[in-house]
C-alpha positions in Angstrom: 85.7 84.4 86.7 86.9 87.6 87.4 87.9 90.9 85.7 89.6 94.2 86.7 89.8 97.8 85.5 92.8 100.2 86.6 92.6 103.8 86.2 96.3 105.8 87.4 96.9 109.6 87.9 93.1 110.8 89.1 93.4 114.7 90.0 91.6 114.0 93.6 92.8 113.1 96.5 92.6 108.9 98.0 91.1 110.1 101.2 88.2 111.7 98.9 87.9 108.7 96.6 88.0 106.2 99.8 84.7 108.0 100.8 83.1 107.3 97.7 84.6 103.7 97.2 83.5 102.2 100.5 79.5 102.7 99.6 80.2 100.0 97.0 82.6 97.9 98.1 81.3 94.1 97.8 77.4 94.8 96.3 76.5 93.7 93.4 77.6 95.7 89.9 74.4 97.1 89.2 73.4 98.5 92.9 76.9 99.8 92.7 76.2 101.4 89.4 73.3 102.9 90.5 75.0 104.4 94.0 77.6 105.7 91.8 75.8 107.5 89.4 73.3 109.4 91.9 76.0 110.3 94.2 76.8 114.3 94.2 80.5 113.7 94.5 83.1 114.1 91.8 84.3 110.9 92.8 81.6 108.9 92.1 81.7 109.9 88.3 85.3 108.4 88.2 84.9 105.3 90.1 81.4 104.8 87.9 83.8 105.2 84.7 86.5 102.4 86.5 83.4 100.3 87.3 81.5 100.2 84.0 85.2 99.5 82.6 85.7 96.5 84.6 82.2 94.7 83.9 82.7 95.4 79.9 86.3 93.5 80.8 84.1 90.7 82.5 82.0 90.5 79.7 84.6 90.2 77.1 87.0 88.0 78.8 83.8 85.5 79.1 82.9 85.9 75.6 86.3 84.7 74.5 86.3 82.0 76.8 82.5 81.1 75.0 80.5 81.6 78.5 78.0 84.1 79.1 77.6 85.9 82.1 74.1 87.3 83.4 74.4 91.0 84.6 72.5 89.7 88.2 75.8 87.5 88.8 78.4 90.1 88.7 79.5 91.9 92.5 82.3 94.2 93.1 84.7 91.6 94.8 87.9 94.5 95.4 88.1 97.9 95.7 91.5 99.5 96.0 92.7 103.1 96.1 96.8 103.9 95.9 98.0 107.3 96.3 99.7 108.7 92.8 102.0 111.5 92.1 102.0 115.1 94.2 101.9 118.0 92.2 103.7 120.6 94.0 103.4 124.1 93.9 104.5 127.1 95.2 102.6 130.1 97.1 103.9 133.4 98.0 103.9 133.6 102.1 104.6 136.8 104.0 107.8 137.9 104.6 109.2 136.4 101.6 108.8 132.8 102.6 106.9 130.4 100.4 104.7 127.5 101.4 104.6 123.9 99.3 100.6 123.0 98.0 100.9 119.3 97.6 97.6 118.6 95.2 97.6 114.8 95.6 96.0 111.9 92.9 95.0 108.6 93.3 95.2 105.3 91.5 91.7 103.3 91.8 91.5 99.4 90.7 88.3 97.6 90.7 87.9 94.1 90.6 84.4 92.2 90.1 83.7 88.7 89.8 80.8 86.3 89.5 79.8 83.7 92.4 81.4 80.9 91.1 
């Protein structure tokens, strides 16, 4: 069984979030938990957010089907960062030229599963 959480529009950029993400990508929910919420990036508070999302999912979507699920059982099985939207700005550059900021987002999706 298997359960996913999607979170779109992040205000960091994917080559950021792909630092973070790749500590946790195929442990087991609660090592990744526990990475996630001791890790000094900003990053980490998002993806633990997406995480904690998707094992709630888990645990619901087992409930209705009348099964329960052990917290031991559940691992990260995907990971998946997508870049989003630019945001682009404007600043003032000598001589009257201007140069483009591009602040960049990301889409994360995380999927976890149990072993069966």
């Amino acid at each position: 069984m298997e359960a996913r959480a999607l979170k779109k529009q992040i205000r960091l950029s994917p080559r950021k979030m792909r630092l973070v993400i790749d500590l946790i990508r195929g442990k087991k929910a609660a090592d990744a938990l526990n990475i996630l919420h001791f890790h000094p990036k900003h990053a980490a508070k998002e993806a633990e957010m997406v995480l904690r999302s998707a094992i709630a999912n888990l645990h619901n979507k087992a409930q209705e089907a009348g099964e329960r699920i052990n917290d031991n059982d559940i691992y990260v099985k995907m990971v998946q960062v997508n870049c989003g939207p630019f945001f682009k700005r404007i600043l003032p550059a000598p001589q009257g030229r201007a140069f483009r900021i591009r602040k960049r987002s990301n889409h994360l999706t995380i999927i976890v599963g149990t072993d069966k």
